[in-house]
Biopython code that builds the backbone (N, CA, C, O; Angstrom):
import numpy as np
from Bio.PDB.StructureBuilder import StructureBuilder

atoms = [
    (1, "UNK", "N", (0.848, -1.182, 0.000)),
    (1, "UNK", "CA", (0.000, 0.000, 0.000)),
    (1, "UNK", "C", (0.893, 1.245, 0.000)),
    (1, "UNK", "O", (1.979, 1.394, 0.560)),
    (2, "UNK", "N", (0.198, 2.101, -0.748)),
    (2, "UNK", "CA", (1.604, 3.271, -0.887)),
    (2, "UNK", "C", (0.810, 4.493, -0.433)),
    (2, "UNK", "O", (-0.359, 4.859, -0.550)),
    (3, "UNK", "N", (2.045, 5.030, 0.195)),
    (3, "UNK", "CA", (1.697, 6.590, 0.981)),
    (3, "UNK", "C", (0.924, 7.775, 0.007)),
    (3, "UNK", "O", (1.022, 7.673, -1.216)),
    (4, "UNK", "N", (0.497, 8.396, 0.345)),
    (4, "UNK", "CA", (-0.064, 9.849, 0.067)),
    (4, "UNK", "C", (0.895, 10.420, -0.865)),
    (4, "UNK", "O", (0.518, 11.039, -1.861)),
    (5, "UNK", "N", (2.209, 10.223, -0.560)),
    (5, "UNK", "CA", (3.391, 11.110, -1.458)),
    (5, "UNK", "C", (3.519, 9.638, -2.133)),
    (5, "UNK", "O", (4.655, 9.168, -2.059)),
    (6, "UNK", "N", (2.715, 8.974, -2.666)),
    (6, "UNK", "CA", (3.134, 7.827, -4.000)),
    (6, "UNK", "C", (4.197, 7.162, -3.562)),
    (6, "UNK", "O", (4.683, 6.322, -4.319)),
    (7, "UNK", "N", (4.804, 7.387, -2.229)),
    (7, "UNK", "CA", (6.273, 6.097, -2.609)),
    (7, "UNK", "C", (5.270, 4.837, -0.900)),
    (7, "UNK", "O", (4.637, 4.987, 0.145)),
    (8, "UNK", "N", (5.801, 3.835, -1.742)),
    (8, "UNK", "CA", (5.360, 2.791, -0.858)),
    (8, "UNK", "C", (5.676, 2.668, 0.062)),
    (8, "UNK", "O", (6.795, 3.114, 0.318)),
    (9, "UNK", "N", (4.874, 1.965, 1.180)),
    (9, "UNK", "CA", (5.377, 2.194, 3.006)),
    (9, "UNK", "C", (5.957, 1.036, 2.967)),
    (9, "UNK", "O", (6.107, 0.690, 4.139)),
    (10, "UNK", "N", (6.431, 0.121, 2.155)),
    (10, "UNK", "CA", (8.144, -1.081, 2.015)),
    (10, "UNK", "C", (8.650, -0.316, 2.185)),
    (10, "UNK", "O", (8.946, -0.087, 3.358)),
    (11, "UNK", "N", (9.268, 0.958, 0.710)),
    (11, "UNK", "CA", (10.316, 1.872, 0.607)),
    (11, "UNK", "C", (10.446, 2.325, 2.341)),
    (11, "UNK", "O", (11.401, 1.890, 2.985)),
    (12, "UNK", "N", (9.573, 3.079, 2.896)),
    (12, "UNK", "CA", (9.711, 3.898, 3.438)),
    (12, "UNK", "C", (10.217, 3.187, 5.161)),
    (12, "UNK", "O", (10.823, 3.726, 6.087)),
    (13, "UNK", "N", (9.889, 2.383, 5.077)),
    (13, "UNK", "CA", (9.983, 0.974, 6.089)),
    (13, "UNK", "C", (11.635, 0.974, 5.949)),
    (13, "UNK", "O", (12.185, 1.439, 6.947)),
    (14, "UNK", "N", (12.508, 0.548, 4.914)),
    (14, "UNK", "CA", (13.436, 0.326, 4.516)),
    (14, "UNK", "C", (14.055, 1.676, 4.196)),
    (14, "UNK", "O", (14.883, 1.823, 3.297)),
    (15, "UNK", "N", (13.616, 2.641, 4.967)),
    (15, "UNK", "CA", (14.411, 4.181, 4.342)),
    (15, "UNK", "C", (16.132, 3.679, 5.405)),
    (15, "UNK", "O", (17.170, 3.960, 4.807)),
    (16, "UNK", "N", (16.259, 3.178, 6.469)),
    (16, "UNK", "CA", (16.826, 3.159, 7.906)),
    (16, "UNK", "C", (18.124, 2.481, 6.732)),
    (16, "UNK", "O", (19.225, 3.013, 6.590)),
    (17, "UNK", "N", (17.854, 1.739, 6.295)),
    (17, "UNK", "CA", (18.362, 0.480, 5.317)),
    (17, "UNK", "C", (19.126, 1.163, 3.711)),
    (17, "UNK", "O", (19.979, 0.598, 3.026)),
    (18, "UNK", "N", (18.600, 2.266, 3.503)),
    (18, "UNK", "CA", (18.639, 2.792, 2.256)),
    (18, "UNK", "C", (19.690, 2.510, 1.564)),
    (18, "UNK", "O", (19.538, 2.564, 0.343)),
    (19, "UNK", "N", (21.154, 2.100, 2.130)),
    (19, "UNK", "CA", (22.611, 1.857, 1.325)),
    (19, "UNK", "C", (22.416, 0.647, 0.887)),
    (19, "UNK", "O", (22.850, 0.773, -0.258)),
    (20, "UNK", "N", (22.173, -0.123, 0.949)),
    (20, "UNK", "CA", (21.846, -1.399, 0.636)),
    (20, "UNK", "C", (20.354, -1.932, 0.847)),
    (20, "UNK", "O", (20.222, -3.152, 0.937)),
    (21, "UNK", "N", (19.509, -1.328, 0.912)),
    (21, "UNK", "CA", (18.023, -1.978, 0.649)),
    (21, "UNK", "C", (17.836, -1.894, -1.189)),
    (21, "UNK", "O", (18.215, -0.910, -1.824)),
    (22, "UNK", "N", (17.103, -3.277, -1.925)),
    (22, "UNK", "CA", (17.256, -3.308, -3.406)),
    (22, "UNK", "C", (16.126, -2.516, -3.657)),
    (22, "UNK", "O", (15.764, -2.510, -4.834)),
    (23, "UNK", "N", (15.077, -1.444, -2.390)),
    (23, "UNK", "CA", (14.103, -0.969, -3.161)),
    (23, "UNK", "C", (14.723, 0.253, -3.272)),
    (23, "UNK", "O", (13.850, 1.114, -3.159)),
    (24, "UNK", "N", (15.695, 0.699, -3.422)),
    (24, "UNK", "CA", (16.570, 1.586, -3.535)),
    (24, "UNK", "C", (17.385, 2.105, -4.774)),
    (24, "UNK", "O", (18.509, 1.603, -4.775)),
    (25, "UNK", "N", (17.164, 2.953, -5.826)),
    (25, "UNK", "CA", (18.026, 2.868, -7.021)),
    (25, "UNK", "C", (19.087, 3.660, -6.471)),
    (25, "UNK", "O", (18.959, 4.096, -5.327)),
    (26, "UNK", "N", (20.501, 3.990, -7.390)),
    (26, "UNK", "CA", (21.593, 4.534, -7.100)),
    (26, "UNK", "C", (21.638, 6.093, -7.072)),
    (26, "UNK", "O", (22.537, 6.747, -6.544)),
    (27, "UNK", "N", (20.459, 6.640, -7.765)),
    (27, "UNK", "CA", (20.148, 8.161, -7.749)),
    (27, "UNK", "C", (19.507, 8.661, -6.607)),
    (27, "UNK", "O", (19.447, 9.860, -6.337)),
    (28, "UNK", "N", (18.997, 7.696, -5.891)),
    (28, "UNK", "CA", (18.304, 7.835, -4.163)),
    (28, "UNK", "C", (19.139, 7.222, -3.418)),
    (28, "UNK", "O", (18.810, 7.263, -2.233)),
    (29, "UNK", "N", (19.928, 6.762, -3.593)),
    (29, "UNK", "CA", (20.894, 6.612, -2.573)),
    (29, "UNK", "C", (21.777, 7.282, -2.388)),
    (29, "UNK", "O", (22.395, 7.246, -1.324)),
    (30, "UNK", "N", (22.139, 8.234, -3.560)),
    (30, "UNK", "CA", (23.094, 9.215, -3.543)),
    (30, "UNK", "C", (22.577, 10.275, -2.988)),
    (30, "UNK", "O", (23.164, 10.449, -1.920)),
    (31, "UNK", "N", (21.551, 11.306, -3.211)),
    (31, "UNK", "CA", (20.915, 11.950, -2.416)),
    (31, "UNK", "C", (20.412, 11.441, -0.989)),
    (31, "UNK", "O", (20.311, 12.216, -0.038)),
    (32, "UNK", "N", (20.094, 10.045, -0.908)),
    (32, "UNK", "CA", (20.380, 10.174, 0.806)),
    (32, "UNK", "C", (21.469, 10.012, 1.684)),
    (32, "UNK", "O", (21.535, 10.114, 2.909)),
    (33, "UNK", "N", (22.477, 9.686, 0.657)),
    (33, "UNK", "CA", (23.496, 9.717, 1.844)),
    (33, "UNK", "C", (23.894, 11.286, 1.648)),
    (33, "UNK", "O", (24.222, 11.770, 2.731)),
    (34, "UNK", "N", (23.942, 11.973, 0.851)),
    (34, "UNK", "CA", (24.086, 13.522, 0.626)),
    (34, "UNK", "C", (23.595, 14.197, 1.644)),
    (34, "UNK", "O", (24.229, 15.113, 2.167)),
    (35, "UNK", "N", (21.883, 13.654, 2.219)),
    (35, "UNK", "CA", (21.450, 14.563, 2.973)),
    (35, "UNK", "C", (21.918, 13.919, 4.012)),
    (35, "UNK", "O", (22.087, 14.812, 4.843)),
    (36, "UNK", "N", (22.259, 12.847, 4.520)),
    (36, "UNK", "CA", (23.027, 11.944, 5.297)),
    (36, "UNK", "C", (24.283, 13.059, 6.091)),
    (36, "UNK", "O", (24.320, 13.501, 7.240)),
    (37, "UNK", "N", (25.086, 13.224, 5.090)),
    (37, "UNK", "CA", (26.300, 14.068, 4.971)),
    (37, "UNK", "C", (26.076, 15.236, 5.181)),
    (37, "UNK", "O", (26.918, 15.722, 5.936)),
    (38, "UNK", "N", (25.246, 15.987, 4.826)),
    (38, "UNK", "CA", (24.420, 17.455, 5.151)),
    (38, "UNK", "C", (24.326, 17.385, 6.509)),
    (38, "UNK", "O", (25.065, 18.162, 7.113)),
    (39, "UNK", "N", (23.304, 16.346, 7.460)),
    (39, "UNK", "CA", (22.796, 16.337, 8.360)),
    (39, "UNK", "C", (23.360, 16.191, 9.541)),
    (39, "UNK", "O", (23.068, 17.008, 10.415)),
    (40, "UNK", "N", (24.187, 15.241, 9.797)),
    (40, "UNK", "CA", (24.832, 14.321, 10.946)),
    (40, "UNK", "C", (26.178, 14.904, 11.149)),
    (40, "UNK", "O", (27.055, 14.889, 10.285)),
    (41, "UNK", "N", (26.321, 15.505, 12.525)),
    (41, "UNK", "CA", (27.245, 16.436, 13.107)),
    (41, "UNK", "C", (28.539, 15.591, 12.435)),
    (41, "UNK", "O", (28.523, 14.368, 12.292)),
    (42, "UNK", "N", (29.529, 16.361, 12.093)),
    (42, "UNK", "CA", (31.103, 15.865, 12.453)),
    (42, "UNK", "C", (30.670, 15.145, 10.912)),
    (42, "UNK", "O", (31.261, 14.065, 10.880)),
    (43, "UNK", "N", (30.118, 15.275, 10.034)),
    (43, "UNK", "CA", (30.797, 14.317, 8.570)),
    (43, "UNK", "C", (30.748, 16.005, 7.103)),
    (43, "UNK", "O", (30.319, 17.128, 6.836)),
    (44, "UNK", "N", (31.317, 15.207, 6.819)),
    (44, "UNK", "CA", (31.206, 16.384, 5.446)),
    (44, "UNK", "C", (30.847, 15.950, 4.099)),
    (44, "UNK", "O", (31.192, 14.785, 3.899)),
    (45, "UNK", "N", (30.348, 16.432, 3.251)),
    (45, "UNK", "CA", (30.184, 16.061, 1.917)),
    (45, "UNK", "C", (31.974, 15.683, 1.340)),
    (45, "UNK", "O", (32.864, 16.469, 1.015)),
    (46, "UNK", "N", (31.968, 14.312, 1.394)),
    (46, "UNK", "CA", (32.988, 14.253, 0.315)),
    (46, "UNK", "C", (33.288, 14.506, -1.049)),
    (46, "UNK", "O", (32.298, 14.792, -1.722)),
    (47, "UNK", "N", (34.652, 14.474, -1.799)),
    (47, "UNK", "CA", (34.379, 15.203, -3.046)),
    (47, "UNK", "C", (33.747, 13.934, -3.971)),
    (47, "UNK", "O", (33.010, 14.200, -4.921)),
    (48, "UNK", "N", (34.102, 12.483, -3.615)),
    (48, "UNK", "CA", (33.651, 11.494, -4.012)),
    (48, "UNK", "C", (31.912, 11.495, -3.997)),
    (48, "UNK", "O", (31.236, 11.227, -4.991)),
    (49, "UNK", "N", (31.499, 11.763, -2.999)),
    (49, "UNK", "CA", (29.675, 11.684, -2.770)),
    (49, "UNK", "C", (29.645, 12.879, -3.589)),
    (49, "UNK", "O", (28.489, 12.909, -4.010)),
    (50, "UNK", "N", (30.329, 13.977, -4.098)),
    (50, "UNK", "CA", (29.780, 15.390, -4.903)),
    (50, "UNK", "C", (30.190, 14.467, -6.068)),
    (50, "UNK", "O", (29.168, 13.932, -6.497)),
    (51, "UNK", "N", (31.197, 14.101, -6.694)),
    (51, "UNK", "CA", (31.100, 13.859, -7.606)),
    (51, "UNK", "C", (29.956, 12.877, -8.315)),
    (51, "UNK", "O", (29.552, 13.175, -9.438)),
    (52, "UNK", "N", (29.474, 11.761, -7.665)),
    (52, "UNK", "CA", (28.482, 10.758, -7.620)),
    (52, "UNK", "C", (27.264, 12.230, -7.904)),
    (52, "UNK", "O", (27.200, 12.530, -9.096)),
    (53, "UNK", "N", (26.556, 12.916, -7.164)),
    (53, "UNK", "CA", (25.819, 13.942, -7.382)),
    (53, "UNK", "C", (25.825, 14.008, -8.722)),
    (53, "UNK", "O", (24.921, 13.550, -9.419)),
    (54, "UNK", "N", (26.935, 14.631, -9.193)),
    (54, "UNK", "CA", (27.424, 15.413, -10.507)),
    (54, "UNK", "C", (26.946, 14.125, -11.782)),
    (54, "UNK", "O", (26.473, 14.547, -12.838)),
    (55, "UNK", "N", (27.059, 13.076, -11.647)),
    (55, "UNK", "CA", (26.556, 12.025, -12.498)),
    (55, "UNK", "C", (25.170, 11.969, -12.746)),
    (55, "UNK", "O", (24.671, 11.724, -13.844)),
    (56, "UNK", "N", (24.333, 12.288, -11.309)),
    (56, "UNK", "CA", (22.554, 12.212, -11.815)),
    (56, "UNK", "C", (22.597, 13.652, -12.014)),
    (56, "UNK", "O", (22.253, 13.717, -13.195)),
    (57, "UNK", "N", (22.746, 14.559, -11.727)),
    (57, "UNK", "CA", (22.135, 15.817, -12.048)),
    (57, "UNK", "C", (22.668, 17.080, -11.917)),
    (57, "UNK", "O", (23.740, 17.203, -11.325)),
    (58, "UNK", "N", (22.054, 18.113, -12.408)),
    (58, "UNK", "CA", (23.004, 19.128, -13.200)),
    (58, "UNK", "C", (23.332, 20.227, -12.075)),
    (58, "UNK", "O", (22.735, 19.960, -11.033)),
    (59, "UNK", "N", (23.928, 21.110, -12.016)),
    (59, "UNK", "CA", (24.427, 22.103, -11.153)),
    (59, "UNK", "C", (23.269, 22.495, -10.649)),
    (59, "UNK", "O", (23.020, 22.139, -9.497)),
    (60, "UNK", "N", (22.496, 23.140, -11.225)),
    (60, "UNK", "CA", (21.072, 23.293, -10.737)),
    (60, "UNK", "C", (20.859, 22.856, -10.049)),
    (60, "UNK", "O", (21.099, 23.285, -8.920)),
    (61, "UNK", "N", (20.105, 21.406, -10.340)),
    (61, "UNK", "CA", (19.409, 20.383, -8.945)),
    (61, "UNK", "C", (20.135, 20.088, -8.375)),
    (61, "UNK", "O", (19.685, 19.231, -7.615)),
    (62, "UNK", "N", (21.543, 20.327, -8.136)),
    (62, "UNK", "CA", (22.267, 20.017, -7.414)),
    (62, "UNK", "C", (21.788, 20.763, -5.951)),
    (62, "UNK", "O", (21.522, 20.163, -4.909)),
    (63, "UNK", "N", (21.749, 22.370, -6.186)),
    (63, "UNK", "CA", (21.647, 24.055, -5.626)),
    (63, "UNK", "C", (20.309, 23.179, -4.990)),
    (63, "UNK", "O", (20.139, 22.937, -3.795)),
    (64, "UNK", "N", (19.504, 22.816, -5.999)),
    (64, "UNK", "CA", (17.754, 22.502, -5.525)),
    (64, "UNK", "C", (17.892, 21.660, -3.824)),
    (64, "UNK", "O", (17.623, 21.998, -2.671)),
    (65, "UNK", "N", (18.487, 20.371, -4.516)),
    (65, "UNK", "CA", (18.871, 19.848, -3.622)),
    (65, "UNK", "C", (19.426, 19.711, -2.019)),
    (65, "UNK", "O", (19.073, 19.005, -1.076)),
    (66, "UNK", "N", (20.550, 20.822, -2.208)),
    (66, "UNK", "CA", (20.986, 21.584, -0.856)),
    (66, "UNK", "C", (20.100, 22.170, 0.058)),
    (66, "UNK", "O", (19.830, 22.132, 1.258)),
    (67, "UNK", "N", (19.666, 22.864, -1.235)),
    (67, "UNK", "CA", (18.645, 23.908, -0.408)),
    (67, "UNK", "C", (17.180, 23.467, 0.350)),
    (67, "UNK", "O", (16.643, 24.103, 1.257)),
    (68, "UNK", "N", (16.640, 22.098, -0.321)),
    (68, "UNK", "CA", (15.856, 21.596, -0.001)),
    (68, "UNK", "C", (16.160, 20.429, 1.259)),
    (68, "UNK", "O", (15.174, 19.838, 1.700)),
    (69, "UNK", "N", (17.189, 20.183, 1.691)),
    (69, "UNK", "CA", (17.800, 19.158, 2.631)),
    (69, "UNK", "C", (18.423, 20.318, 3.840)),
    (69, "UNK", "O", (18.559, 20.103, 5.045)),
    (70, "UNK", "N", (18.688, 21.377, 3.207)),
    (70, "UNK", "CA", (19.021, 22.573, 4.406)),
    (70, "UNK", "C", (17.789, 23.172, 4.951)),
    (70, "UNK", "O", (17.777, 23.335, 6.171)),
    (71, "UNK", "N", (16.889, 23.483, 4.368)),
    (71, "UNK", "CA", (15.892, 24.247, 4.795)),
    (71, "UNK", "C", (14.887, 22.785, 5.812)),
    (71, "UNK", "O", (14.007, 23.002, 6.645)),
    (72, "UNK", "N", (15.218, 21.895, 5.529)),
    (72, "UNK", "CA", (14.655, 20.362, 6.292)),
    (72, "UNK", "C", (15.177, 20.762, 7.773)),
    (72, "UNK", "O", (14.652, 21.091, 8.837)),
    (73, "UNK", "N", (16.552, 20.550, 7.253)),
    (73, "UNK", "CA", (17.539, 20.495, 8.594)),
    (73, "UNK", "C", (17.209, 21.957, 9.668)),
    (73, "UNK", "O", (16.956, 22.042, 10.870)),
    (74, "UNK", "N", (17.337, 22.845, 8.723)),
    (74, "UNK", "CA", (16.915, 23.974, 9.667)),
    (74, "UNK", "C", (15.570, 24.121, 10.278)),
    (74, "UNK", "O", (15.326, 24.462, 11.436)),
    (75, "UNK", "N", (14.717, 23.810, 9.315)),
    (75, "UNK", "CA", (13.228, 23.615, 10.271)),
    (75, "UNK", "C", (13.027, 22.950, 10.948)),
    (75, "UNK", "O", (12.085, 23.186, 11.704)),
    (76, "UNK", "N", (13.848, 21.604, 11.110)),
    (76, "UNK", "CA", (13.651, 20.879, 11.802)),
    (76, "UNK", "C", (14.158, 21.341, 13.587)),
    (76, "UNK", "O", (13.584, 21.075, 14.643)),
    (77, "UNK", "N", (15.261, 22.006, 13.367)),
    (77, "UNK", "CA", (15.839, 22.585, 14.668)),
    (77, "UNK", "C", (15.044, 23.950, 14.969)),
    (77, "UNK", "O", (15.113, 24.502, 16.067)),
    (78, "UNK", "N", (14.383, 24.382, 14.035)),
    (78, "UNK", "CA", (13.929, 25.678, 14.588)),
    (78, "UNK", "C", (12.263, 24.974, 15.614)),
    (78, "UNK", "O", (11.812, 25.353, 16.694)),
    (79, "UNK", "N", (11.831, 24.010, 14.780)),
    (79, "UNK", "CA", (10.743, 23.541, 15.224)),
    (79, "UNK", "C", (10.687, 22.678, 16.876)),
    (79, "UNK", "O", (9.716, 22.562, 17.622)),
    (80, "UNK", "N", (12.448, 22.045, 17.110)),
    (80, "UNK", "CA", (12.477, 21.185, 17.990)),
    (80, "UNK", "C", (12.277, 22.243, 18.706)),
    (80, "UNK", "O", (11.201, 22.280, 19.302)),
    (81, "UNK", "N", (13.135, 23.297, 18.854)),
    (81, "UNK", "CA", (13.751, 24.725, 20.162)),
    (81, "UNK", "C", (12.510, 25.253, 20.392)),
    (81, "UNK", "O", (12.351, 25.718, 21.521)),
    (82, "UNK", "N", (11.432, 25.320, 19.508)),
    (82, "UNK", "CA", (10.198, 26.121, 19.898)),
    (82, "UNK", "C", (9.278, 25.091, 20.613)),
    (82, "UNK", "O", (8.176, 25.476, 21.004)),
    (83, "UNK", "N", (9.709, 23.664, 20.825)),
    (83, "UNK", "CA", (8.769, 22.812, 20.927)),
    (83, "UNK", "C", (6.885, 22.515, 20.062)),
    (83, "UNK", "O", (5.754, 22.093, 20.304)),
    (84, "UNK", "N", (7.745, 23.121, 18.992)),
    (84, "UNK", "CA", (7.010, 22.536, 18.192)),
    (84, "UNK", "C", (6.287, 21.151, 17.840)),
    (84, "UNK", "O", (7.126, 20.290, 17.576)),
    (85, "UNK", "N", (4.962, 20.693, 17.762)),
    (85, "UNK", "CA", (4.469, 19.273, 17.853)),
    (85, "UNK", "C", (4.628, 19.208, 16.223)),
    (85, "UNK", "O", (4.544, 20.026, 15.307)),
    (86, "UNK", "N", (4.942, 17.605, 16.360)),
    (86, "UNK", "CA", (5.346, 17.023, 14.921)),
    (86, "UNK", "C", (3.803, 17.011, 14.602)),
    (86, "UNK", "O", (2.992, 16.886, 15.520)),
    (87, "UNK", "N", (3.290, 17.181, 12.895)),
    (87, "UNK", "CA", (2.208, 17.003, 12.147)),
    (87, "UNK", "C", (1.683, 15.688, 12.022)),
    (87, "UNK", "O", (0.625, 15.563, 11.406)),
    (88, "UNK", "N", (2.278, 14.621, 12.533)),
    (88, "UNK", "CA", (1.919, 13.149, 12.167)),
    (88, "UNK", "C", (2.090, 13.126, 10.331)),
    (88, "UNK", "O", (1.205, 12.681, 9.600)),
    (89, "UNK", "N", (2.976, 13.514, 9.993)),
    (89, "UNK", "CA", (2.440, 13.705, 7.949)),
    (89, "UNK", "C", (3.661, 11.895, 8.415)),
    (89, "UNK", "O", (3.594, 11.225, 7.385)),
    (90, "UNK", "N", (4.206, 11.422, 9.059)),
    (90, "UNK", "CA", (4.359, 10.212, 8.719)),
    (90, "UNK", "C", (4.592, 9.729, 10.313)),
    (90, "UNK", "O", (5.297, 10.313, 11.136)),
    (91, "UNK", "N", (3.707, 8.347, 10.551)),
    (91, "UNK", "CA", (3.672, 8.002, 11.655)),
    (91, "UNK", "C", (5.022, 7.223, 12.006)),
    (91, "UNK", "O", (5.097, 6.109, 11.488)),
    (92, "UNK", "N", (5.907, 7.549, 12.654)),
    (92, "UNK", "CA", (7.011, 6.774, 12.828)),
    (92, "UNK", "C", (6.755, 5.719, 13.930)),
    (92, "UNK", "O", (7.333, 4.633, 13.891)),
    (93, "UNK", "N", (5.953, 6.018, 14.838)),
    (93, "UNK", "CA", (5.349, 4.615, 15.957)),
    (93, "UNK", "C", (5.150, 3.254, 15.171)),
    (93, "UNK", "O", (5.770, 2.192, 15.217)),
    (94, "UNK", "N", (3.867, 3.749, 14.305)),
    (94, "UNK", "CA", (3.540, 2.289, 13.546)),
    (94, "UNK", "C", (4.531, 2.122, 12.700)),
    (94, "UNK", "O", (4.393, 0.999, 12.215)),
    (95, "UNK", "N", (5.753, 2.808, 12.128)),
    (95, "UNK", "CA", (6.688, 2.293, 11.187)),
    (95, "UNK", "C", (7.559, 1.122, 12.129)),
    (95, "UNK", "O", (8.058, 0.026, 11.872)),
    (96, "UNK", "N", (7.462, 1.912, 13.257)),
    (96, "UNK", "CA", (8.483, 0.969, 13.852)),
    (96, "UNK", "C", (7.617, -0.007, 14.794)),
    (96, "UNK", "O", (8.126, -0.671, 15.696)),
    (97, "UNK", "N", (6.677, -0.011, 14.576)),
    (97, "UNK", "CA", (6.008, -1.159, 15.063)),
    (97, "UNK", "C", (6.004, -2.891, 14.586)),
    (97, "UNK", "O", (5.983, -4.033, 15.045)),
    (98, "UNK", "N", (6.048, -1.955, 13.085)),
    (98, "UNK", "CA", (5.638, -3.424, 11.380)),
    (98, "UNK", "C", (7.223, -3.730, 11.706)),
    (98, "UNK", "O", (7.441, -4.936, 11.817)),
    (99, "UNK", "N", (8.048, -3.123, 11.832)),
    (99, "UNK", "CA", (9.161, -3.481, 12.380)),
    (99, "UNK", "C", (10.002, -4.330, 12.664)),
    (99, "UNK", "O", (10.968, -4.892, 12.148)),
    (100, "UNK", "N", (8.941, -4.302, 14.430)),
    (100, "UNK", "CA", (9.691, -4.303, 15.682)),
    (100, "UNK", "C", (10.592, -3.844, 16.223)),
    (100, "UNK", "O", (11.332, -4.355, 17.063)),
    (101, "UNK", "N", (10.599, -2.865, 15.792)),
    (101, "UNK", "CA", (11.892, -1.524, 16.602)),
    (101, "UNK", "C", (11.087, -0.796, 17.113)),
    (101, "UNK", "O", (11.406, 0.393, 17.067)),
    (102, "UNK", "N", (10.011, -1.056, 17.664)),
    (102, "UNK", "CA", (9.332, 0.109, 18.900)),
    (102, "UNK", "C", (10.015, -0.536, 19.743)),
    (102, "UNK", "O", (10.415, -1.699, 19.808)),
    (103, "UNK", "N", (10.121, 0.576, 20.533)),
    (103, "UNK", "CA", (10.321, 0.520, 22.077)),
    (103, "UNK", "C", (9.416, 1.038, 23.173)),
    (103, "UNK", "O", (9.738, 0.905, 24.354)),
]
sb = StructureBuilder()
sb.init_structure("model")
sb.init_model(0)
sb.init_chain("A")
sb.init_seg("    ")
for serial, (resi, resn, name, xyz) in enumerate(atoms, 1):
    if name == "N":
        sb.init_residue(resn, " ", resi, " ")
    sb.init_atom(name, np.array(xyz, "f"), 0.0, 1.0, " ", f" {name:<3s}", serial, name[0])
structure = sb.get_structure()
C-alpha cells in the first residue's frame, strides 16, 4: 500500500536500510546519503559523494537539492527549540512497530 506522497510504506519501512536496501536505485541513494552528509554532526560532503551527485544531475538540482535538505535540517531545529508538535504527515510509531523496533 503506498503513501499519500506515492512512494510505498516497504520503501519507506526500509528508508533506515537505504545503502543497501534493493528498493533503492543509485540516484536515491546518492541523495540520501548527501542529505546523510548534510545532516549528521562531524561528517562532510565528500568530493567522491559530490562527484556521484554530478553524475545524476546538473548544477542546478544540485543548488535545488541543498537547499531543499538545508531548509529540512533547519526547520527541523527551529521547530524542535520552539517545541514545536510534529504534524503526524508520517507516523514513525507504527513504522516501527511493522518493524519491531518500537520501544
Amino acid at each position: 500500500m503506498g503513501s499519500e506522497l506515492g512512494i510505498d510504506d516497504e520503501k519507506m519501512l526500509a528508508l533506515a536500510a537505504y545503502a543497501v536496501s534493493p528498493l533503492y536505485d543509485e540516484r536515491e541513494r546518492t541523495a540520501l546519503a548527501y542529505a546523510d552528509a548534510m545532516t549528521i554532526t562531524d561528517q562532510d560532503v565528500s568530493d567522491e559523494l559530490f562527484e556521484r551527485l554530478r553524475a545524476f544531475w546538473s548544477g542546478d538540482a544540485i543548488i535545488e537539492l541543498t537547499m531543499i535538505i538545508a531548509f529540512e535540517n533547519s526547520s527541523s531545529k527551529f521547530n524542535r527549540a520552539l517545541r514545536v508538535p510534529s504534524q503526524n504527515l508520517w507516523k514513525r510509531s507504527s513504522c516501527l512497530e511493522q518493524t519491531g523496533q518500537a520501544r
